[in-house]
C-alpha positions in Angstrom: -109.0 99.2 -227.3 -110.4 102.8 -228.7 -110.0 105.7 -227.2 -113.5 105.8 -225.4 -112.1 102.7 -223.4 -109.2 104.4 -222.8 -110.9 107.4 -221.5 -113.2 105.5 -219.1 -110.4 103.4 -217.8 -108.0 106.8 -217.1 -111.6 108.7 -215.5 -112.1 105.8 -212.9 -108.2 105.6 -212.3 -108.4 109.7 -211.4 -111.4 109.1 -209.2 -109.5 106.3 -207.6 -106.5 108.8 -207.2 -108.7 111.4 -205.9 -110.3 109.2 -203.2 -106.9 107.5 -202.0 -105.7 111.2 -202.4 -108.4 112.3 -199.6 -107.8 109.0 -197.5 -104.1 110.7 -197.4 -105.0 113.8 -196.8 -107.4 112.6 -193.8 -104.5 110.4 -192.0 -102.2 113.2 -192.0 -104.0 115.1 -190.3 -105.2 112.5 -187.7 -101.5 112.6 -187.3 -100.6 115.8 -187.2 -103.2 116.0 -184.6 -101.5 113.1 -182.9 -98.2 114.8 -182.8 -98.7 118.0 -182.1 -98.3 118.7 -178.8 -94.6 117.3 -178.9 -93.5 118.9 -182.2 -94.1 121.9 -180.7 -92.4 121.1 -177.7 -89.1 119.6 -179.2 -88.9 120.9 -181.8 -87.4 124.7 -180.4 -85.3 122.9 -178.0 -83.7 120.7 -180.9 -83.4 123.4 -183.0 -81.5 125.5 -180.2 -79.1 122.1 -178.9 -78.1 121.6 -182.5 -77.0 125.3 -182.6 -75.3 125.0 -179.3 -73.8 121.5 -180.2 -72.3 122.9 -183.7 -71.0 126.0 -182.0 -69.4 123.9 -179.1 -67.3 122.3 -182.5 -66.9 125.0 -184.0 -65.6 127.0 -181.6 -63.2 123.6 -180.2 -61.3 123.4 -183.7 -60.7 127.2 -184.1 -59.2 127.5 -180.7 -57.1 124.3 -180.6 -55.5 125.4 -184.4 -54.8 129.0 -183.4 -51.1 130.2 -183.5 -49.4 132.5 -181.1 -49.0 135.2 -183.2 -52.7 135.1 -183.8 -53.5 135.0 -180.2 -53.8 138.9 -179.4 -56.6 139.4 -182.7 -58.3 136.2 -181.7 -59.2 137.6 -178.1 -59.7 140.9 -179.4 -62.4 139.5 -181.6 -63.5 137.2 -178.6 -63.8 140.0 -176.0 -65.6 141.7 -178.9 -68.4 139.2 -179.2 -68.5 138.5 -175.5 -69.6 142.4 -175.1 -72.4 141.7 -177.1 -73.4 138.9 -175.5 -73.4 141.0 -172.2 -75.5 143.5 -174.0 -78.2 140.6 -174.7 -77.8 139.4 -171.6 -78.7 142.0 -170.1 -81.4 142.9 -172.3 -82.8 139.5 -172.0 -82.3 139.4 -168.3 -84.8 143.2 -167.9 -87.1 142.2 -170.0 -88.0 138.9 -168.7 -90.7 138.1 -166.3 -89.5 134.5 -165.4 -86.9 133.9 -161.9 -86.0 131.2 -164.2 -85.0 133.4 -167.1 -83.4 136.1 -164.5 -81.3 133.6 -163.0 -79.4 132.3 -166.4 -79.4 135.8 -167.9 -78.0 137.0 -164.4 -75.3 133.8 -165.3 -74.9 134.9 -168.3 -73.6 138.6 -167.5 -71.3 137.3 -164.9 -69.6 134.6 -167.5 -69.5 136.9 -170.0 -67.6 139.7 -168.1 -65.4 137.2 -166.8 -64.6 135.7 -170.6 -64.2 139.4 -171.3 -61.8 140.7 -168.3 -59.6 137.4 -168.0 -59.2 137.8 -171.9 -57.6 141.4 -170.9 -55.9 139.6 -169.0 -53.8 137.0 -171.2 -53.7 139.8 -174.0 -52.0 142.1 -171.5 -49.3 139.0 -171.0 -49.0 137.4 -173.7 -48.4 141.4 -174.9 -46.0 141.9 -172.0 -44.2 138.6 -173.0 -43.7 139.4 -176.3 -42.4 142.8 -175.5 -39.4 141.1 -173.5 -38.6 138.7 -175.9 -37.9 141.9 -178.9 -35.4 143.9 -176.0 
């Protein structure tokens, strides 16, 4: 074989490349076109459950390995970040135009001032209870 041979036989193989390249290029996008409609539509609502799913953990294995002496900072912290969730809430709640929307961010405010008050609550006990165990 010289080179020449070599040349021709490496220039068809590129043209090959390039035309199995465009059949490629062609069925992704008869795909992509395919799928569409319900990547769009699953794909924020995946994103979103995996978010709540890993929080749900999260949130299950700090709680169930906290110690009582950590229990007053912990809902310090918690009624910190449920006031910010109110402050969404509400935010998310005026500026929507959906009953749909007004109705869970309406939820929303009323389980997060509840999280926040009953966590005032135990504080103020546990607190209490600590208080008579030092006298």
């Amino acid at each position: 074989m010289n080179a020449i041979d070599i040349a021709n036989q490496a220039s068809a193989r590129a043209q090959e490349a390039m035309t199995l390249a465009e059949q490629a290029r062609q069925l992704a996008i008869a795909g992509a076109t395919a799928v569409a409609p319900v990547a769009a539509a699953a794909e924020p609502f995946l994103l979103l459950l995996t978010i709540f799913l890993l929080a749900c953990f999260v949130g299950y294995h700090v709680v169930w390995n906290v110690t009582p002496a950590l229990h007053s900072p912990l809902m310090g912290v918690t009624n910190a970040i449920s006031s910010v969730i109110v402050v969404g809430a509400i935010l998310a709640t005026g500026l929507s135009d959906s009953i749909a929307a007004k109705i869970f961010g309406f939820l929303a405010v009323t389980l997060a001032a509840v999280n926040i008050f009953g966590g005032f609550m135990v504080t103020r006990r546990m607190l209490a209870m600590f208080k008579k165990k030092g006298s």
